[in-house]
N, CA and C atoms as an extended XYZ file, in Angstrom:
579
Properties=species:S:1:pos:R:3:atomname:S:1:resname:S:1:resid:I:1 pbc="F F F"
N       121.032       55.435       64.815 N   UNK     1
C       122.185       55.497       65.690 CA  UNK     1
C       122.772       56.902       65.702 C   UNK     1
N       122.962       57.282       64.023 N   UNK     2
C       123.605       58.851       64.442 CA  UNK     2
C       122.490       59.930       65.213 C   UNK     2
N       121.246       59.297       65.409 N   UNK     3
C       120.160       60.668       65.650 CA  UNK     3
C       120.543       60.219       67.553 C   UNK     3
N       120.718       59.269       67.379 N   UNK     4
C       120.983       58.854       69.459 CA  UNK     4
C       122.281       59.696       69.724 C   UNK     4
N       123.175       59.849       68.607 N   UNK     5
C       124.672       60.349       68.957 CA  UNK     5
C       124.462       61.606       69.273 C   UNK     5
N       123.808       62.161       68.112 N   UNK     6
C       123.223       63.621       68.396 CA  UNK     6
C       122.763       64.218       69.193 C   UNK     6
N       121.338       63.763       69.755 N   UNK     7
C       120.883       63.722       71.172 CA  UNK     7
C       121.119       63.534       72.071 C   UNK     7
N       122.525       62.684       72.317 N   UNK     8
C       123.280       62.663       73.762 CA  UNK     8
C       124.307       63.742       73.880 C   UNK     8
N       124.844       64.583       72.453 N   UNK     9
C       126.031       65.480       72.398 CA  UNK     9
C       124.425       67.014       72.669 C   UNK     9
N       123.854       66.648       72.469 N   UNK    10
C       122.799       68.282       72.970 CA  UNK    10
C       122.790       67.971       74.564 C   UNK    10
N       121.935       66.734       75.095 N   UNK    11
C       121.904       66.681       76.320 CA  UNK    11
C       123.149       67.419       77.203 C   UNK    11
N       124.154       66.734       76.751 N   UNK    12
C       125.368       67.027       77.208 CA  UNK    12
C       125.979       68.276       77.153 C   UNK    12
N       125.414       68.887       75.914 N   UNK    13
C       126.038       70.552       75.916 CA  UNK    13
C       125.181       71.163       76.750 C   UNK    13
N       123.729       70.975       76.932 N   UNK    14
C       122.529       71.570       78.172 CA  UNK    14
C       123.184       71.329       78.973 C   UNK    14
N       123.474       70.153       79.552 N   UNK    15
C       123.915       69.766       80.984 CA  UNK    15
C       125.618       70.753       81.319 C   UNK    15
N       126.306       71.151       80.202 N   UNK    16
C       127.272       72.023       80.480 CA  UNK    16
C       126.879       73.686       80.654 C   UNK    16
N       126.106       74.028       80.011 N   UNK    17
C       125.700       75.244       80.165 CA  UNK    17
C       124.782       75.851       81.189 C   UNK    17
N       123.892       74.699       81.851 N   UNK    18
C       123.138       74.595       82.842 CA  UNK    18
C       124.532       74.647       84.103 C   UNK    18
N       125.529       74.007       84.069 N   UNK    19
C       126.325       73.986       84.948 CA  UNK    19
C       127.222       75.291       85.047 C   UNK    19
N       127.408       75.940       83.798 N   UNK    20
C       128.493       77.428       83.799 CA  UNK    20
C       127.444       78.515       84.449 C   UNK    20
N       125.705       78.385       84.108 N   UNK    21
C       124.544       78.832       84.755 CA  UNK    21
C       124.728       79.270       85.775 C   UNK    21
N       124.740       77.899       86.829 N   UNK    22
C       124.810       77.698       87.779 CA  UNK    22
C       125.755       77.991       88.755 C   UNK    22
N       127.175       78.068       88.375 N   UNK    23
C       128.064       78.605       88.714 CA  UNK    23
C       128.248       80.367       88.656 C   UNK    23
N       127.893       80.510       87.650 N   UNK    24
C       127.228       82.217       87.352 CA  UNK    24
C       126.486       82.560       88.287 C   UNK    24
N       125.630       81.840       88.288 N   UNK    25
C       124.670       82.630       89.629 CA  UNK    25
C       124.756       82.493       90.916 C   UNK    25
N       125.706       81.500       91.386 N   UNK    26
C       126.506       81.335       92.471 CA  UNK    26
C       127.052       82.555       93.152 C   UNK    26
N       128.122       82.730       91.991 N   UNK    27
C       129.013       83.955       91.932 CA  UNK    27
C       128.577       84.752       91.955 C   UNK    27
N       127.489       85.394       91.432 N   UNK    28
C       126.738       86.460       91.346 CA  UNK    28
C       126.032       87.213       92.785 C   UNK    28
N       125.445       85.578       93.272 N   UNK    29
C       125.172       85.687       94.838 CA  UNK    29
C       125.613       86.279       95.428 C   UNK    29
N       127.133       85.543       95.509 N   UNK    30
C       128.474       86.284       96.546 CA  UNK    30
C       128.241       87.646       96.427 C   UNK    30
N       128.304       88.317       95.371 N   UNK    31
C       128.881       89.489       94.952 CA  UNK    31
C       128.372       89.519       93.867 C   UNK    31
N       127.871       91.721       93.995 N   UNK    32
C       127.590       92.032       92.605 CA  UNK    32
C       129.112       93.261       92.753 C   UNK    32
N       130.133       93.144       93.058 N   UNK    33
C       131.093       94.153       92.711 CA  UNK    33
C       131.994       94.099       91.623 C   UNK    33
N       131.773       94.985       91.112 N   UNK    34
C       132.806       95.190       89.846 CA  UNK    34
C       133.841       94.862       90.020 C   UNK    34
N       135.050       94.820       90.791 N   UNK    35
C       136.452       94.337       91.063 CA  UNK    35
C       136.353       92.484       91.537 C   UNK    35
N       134.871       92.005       91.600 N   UNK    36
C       134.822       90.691       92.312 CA  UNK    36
C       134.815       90.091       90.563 C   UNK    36
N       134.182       90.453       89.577 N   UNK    37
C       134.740       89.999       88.309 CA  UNK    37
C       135.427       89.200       87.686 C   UNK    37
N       136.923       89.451       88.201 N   UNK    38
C       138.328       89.112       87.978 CA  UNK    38
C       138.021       87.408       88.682 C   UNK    38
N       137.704       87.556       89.970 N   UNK    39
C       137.425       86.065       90.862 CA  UNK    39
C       136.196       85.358       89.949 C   UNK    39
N       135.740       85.824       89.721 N   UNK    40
C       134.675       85.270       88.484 CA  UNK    40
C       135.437       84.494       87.571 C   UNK    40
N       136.082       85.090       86.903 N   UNK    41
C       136.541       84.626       85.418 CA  UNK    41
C       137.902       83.397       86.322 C   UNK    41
N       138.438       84.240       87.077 N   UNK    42
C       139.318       82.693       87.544 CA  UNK    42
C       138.291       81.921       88.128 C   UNK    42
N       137.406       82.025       88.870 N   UNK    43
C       136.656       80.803       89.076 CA  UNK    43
C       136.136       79.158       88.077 C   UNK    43
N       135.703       80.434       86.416 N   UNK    44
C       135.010       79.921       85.956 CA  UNK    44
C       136.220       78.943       85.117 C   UNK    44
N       136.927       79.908       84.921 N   UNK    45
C       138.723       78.953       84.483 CA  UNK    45
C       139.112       77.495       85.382 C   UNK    45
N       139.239       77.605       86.706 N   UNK    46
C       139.505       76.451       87.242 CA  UNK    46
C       138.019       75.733       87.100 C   UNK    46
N       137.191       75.905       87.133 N   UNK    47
C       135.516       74.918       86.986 CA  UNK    47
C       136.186       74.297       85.465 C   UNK    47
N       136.428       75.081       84.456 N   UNK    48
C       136.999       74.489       83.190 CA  UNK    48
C       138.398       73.440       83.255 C   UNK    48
N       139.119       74.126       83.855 N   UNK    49
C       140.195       72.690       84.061 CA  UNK    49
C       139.837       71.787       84.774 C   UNK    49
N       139.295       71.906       86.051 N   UNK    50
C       138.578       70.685       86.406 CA  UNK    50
C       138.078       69.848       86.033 C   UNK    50
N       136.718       70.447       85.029 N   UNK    51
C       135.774       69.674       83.912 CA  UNK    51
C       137.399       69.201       83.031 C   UNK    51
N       137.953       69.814       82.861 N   UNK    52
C       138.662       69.045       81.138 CA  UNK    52
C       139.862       67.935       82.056 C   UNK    52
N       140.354       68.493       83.068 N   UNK    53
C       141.257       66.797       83.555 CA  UNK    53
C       141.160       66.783       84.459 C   UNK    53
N       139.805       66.827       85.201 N   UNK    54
C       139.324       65.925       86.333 CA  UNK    54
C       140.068       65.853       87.425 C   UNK    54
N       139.755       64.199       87.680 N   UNK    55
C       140.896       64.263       88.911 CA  UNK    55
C       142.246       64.520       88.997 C   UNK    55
N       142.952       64.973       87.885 N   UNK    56
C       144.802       65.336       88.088 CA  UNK    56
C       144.258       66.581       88.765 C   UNK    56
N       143.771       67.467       87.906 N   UNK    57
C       143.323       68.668       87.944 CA  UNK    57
C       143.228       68.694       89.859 C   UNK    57
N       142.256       68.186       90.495 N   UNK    58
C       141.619       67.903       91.795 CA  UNK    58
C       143.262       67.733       92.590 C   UNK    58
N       143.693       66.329       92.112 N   UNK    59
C       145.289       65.804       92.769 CA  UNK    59
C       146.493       67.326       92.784 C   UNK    59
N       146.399       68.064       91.283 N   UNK    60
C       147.687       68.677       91.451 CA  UNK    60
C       147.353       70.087       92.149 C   UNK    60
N       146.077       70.457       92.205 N   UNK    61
C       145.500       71.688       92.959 CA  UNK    61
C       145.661       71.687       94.082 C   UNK    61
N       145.110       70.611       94.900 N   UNK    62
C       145.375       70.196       96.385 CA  UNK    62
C       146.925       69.955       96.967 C   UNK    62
N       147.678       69.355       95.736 N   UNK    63
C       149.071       69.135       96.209 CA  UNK    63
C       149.729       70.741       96.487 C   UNK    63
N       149.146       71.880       95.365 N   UNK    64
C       149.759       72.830       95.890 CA  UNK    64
C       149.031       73.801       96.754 C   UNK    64
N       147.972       73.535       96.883 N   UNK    65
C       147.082       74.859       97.531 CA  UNK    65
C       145.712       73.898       98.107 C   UNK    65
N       144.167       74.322       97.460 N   UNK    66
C       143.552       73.730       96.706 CA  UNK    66
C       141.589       73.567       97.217 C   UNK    66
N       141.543       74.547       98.503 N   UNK    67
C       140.297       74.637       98.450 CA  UNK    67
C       139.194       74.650       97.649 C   UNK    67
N       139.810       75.615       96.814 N   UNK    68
C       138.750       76.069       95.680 CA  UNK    68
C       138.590       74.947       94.763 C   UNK    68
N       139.670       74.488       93.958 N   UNK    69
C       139.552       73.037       93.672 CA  UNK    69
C       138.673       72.153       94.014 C   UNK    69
N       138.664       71.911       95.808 N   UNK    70
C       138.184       70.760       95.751 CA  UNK    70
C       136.769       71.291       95.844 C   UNK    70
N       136.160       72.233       95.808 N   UNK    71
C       134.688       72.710       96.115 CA  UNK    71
C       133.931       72.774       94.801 C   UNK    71
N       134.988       73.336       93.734 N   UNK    72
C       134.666       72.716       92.428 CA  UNK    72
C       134.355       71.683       91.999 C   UNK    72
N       135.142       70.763       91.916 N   UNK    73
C       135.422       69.576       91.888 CA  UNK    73
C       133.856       68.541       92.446 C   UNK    73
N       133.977       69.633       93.987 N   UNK    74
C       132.637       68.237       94.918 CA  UNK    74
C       131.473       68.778       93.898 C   UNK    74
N       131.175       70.478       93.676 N   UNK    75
C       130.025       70.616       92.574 CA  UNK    75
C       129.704       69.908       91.499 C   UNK    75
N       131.167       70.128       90.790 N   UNK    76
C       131.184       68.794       89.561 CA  UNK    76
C       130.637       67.560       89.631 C   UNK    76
N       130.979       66.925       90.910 N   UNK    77
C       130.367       65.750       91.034 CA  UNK    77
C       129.065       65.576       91.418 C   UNK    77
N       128.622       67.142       92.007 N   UNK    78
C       126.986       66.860       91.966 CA  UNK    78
C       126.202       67.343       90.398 C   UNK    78
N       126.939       67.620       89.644 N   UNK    79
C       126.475       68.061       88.034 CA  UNK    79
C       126.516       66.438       87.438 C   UNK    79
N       127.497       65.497       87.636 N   UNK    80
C       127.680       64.543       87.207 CA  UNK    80
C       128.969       64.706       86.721 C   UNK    80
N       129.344       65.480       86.565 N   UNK    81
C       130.927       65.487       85.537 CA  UNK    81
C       132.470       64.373       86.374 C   UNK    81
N       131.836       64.165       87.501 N   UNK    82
C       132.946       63.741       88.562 CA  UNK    82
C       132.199       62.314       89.395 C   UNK    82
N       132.834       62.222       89.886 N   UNK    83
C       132.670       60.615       91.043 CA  UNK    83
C       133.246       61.755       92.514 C   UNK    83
N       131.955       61.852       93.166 N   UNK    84
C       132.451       62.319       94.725 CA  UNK    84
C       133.845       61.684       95.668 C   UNK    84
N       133.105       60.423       95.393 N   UNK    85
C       134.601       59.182       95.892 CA  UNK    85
C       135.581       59.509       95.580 C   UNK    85
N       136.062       59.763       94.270 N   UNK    86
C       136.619       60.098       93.736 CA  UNK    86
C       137.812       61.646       93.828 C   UNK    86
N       137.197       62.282       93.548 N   UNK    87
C       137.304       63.871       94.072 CA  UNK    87
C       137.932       64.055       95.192 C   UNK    87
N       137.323       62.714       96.593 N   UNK    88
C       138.136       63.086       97.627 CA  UNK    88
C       139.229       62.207       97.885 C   UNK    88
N       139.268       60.870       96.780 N   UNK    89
C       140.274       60.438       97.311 CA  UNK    89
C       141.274       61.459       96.427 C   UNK    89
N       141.460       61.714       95.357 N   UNK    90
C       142.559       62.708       94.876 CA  UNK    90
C       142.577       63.846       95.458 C   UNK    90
N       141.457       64.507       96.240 N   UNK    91
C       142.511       65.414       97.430 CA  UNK    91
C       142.797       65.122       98.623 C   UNK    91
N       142.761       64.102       99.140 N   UNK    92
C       143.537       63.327       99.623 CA  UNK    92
C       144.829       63.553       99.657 C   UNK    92
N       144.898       62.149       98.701 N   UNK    93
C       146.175       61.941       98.090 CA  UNK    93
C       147.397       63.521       97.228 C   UNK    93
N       146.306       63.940       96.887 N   UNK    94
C       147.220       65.722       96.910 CA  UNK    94
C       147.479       66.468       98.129 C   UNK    94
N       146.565       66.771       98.847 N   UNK    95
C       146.937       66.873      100.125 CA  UNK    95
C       147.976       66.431      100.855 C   UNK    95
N       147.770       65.210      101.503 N   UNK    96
C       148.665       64.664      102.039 CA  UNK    96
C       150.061       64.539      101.334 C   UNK    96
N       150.407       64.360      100.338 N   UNK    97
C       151.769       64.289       99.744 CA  UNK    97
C       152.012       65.759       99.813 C   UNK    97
N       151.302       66.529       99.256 N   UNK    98
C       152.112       67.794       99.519 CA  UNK    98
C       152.606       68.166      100.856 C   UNK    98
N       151.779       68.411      101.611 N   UNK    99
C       152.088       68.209      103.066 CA  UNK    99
C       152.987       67.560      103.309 C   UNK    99
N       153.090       65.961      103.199 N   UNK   100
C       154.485       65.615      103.390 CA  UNK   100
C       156.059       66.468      103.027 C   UNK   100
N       155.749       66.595      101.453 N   UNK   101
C       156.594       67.276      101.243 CA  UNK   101
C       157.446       68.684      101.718 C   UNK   101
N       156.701       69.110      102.407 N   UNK   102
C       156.316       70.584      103.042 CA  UNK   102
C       157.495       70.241      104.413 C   UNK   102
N       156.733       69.084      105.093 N   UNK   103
C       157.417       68.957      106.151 CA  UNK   103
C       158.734       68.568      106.092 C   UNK   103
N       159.090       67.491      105.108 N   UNK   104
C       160.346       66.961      104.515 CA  UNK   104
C       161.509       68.325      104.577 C   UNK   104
N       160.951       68.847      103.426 N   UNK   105
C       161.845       70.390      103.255 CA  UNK   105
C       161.778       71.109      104.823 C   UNK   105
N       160.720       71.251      105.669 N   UNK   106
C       161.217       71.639      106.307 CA  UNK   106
C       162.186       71.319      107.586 C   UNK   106
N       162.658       69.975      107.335 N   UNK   107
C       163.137       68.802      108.123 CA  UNK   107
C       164.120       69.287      107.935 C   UNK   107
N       164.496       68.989      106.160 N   UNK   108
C       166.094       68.660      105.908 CA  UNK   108
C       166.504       70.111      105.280 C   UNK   108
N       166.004       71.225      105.020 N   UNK   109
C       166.689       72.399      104.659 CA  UNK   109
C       165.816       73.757      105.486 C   UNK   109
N       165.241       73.537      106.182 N   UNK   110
C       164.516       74.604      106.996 CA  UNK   110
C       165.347       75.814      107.406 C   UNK   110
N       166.475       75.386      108.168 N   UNK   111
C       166.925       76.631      108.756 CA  UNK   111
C       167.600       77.233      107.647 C   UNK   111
N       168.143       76.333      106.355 N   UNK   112
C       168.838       77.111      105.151 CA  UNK   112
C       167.852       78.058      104.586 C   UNK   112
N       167.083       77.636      104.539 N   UNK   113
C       165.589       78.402      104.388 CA  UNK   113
C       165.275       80.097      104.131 C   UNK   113
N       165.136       79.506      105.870 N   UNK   114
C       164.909       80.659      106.290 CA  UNK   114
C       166.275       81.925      106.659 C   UNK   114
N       167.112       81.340      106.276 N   UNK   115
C       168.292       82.118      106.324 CA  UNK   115
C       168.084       82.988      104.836 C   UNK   115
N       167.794       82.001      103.438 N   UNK   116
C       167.643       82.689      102.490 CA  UNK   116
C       166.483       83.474      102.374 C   UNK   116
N       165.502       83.302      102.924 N   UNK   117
C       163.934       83.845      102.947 CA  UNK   117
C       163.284       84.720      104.063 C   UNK   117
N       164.129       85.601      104.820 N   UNK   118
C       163.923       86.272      106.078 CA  UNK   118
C       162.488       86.209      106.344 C   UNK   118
N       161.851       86.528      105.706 N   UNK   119
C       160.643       86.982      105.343 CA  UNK   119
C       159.642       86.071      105.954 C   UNK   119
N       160.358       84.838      105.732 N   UNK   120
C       159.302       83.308      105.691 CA  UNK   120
C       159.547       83.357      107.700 C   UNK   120
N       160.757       84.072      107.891 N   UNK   121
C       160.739       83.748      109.618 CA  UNK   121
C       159.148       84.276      110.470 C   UNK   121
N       158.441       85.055      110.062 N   UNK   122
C       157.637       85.554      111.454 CA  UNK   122
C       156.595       84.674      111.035 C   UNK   122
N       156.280       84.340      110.557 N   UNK   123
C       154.788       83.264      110.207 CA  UNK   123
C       155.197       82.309      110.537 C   UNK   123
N       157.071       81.640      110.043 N   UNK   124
C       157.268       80.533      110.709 CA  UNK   124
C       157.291       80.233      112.582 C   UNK   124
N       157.682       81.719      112.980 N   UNK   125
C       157.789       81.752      114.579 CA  UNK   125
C       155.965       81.523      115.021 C   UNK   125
N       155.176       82.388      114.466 N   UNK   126
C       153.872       82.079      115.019 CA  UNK   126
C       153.717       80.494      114.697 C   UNK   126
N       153.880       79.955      113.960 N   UNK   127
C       153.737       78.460      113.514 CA  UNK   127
C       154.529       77.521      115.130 C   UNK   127
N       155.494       77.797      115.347 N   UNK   128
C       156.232       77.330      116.266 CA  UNK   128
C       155.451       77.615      117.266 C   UNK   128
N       154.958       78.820      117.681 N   UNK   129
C       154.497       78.924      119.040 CA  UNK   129
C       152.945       77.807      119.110 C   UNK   129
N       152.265       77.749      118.247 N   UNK   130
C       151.568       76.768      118.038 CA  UNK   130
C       151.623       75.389      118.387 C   UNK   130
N       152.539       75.326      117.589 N   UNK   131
C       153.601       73.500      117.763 CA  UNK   131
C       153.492       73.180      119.012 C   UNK   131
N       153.701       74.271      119.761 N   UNK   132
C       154.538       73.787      121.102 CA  UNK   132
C       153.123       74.154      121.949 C   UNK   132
N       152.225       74.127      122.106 N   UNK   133
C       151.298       74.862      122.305 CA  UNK   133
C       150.005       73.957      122.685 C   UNK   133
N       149.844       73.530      121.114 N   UNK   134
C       148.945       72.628      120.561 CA  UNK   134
C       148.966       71.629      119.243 C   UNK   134
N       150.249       70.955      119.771 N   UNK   135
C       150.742       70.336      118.703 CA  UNK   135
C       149.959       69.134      117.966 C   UNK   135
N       149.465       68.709      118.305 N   UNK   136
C       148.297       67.265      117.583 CA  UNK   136
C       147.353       68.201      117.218 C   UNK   136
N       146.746       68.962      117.334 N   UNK   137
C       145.478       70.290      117.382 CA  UNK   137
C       145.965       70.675      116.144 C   UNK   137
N       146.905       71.683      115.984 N   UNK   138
C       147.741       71.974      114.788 CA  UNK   138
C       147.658       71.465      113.539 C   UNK   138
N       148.302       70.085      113.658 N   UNK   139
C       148.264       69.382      112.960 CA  UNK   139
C       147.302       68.886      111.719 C   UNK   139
N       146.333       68.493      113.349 N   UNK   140
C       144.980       68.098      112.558 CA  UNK   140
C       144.144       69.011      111.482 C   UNK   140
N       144.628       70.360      111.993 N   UNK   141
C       143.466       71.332      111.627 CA  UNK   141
C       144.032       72.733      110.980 C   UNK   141
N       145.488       72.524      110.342 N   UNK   142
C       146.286       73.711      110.023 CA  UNK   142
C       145.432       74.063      108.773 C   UNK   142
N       145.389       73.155      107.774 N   UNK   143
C       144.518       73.238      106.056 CA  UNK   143
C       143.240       73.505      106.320 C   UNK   143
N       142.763       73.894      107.069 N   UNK   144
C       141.276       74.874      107.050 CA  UNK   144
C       141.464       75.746      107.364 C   UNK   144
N       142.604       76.659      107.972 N   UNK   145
C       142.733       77.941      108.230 CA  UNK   145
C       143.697       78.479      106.805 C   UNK   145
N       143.274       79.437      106.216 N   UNK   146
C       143.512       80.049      105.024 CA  UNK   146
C       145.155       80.636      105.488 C   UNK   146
N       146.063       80.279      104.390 N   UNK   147
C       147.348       81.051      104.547 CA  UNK   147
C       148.634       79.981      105.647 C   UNK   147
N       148.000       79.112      106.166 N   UNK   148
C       148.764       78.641      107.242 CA  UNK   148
C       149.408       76.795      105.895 C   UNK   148
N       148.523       76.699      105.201 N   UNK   149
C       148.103       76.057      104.899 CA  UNK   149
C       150.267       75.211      104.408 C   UNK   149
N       150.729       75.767      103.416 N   UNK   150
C       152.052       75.890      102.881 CA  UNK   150
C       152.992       76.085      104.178 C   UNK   150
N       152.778       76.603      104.982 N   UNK   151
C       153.878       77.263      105.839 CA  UNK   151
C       154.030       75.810      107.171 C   UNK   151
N       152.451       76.058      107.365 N   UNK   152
C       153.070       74.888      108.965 CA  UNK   152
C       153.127       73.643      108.784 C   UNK   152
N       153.270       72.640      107.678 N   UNK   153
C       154.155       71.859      107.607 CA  UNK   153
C       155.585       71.790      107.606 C   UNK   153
N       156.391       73.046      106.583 N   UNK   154
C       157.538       73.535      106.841 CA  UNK   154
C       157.516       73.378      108.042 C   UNK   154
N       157.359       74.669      109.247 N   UNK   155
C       157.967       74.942      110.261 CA  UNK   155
C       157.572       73.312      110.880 C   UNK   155
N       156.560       72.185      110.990 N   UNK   156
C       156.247       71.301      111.834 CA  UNK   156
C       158.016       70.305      111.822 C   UNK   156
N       158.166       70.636      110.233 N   UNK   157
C       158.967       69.530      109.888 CA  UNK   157
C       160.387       70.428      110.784 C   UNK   157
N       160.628       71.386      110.932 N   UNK   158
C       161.393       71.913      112.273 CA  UNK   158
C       161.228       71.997      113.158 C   UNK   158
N       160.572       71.530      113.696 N   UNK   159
C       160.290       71.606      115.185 CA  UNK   159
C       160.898       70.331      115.568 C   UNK   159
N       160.128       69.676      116.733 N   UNK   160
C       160.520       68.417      117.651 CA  UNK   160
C       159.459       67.462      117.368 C   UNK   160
N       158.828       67.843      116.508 N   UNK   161
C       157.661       66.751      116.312 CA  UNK   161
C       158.354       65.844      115.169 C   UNK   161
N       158.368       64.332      115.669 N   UNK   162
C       158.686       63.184      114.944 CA  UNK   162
C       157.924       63.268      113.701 C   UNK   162
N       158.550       62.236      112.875 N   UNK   163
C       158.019       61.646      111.742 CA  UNK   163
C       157.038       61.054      110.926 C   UNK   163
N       156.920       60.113      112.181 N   UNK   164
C       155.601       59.505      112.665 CA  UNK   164
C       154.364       59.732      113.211 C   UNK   164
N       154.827       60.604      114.179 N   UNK   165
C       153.292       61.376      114.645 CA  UNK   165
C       153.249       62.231      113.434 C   UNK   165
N       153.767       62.919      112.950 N   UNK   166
C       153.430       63.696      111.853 CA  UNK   166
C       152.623       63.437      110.502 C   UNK   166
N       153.323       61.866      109.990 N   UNK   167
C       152.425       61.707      109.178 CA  UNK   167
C       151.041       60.570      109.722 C   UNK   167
N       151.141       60.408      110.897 N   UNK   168
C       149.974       59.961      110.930 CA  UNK   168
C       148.936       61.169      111.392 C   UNK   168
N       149.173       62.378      111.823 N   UNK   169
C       147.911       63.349      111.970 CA  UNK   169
C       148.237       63.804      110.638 C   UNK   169
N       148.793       64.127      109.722 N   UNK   170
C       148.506       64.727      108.365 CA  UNK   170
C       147.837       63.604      107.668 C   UNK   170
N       147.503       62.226      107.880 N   UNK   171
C       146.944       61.476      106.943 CA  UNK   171
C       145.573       61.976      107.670 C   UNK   171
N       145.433       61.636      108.927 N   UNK   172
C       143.983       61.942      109.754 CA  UNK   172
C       143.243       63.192      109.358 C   UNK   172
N       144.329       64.559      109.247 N   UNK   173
C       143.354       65.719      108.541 CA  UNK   173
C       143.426       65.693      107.687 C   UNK   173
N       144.065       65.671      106.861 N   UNK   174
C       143.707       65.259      104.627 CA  UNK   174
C       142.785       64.293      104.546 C   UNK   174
N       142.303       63.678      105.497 N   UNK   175
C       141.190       62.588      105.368 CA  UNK   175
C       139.910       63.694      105.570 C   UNK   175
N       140.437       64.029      106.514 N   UNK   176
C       138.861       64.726      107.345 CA  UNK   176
C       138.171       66.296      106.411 C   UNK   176
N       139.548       66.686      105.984 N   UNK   177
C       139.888       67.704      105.325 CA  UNK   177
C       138.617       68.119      103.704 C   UNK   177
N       139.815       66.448      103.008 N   UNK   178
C       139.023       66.174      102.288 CA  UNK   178
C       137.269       65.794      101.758 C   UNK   178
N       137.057       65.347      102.469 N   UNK   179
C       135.408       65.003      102.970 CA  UNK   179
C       134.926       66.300      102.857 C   UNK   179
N       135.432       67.165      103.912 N   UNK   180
C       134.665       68.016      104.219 CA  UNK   180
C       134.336       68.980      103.078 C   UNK   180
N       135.559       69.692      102.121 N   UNK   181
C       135.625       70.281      101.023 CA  UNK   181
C       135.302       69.787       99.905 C   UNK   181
N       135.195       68.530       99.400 N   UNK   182
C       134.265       67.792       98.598 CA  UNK   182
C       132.936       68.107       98.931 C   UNK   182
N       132.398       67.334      100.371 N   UNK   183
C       131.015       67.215      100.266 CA  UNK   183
C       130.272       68.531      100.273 C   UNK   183
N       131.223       69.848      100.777 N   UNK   184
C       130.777       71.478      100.738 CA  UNK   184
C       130.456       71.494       99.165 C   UNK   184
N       131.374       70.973       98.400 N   UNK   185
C       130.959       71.226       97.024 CA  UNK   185
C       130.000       70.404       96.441 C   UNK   185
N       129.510       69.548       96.507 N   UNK   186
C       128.703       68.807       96.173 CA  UNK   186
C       127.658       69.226       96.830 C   UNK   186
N       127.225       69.707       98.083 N   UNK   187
C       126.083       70.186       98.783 CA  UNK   187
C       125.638       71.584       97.861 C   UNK   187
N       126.423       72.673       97.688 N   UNK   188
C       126.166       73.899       96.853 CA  UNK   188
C       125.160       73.638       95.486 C   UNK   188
N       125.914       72.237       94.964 N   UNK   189
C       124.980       71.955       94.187 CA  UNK   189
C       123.795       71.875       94.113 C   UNK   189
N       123.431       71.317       95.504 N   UNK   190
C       122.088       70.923       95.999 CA  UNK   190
C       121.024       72.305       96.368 C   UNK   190
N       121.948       73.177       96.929 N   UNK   191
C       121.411       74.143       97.437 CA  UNK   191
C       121.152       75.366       96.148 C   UNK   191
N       122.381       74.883       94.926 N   UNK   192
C       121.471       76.269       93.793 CA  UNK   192
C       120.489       75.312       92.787 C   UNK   192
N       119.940       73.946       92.894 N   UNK   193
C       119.361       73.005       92.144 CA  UNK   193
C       118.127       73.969       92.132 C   UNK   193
């Protein structure tokens, strides 16, 4: 029995080092620049919190940001360390609540906001011209464009767009969202196997 214990704690340390490997040479791909380094070592940091608490890790990444997360995360689950299902329902569910939240604040304290945050006004005005523009479009598809991601729920939750339409296209793209950035990560796997 202890020689089976043994042999599943080696398997298991191969199967981790084969995976930091793998991620190494990923990275390496991208980029051989000396200043790309730094994105290295945070990379290999969030691959480590991921591996050590999983899906919170997946849930509280996505609630605040969380691409990279979830691409981790979908890899993980093609290493085995994760449940794909899994992975996307917690960015999901991070997603979408944050988002909610986003819009909330920008419902009920927006213009206090931006009174205290000048700064936050010209990204919020491009956000607006959007709204009004291509407002279901927006919606659906703000969290795949890098940087918009935090901001145009705020400004949505100021605008004229209801409650309701709101959270039913933020459930529709944190759905679609999710999938997509999971299964990107889980495919990478496939592709450095």
């Amino acid at each position: 029995r202890a020689k089976r214990g043994v042999a599943a704690l080696l398997v298991r340390v191969e199967q981790e080092q084969a995976l930091y490997e793998i991620l190494a040479d990923a990275l390496n791909t991208v980029s051989m620049d000396p200043l790309f380094s730094r994105d290295r070592e945070v990379l290999m940091d969030l691959a480590q919190i991921v591996r050590d608490y999983g899906y919170i890790a997946v849930l509280i990444g996505t609630f605040l940001e969380g691409e990279t997360i979830v691409l981790i995360a979908g890899f993980l689950a093609f290493t085995g360390h994760l449940e794909l299902p899994l992975v996307i329902l917690a960015a999901f569910v991070g997603s979408c609540s944050g988002d909610q939240l986003y819009f909330f604040i920008g419902r009920f304290q927006g213009r206090k906001l931006l009174k205290r945050f000048p700064a936050w006004q010209e990204r919020t005005e491009r956000v607006f011209y959007h709204v009004h523009r291509h407002q279901n479009l927006l919606i659906l598809s703000f969290r795949f464009f890098y940087g918009l991601r935090n901001v145009t729920p705020f400004a949505v939750g100021m605008s004229e767009v209801t409650t309701p339409r709101f959270v039913t296209l933020n459930v529709i793209g944190a759905a679609v969202w999710a999938t997509t950035f999971g299964v990107v990560g889980y495919s990478f796997g496939h592709a450095f196997e």
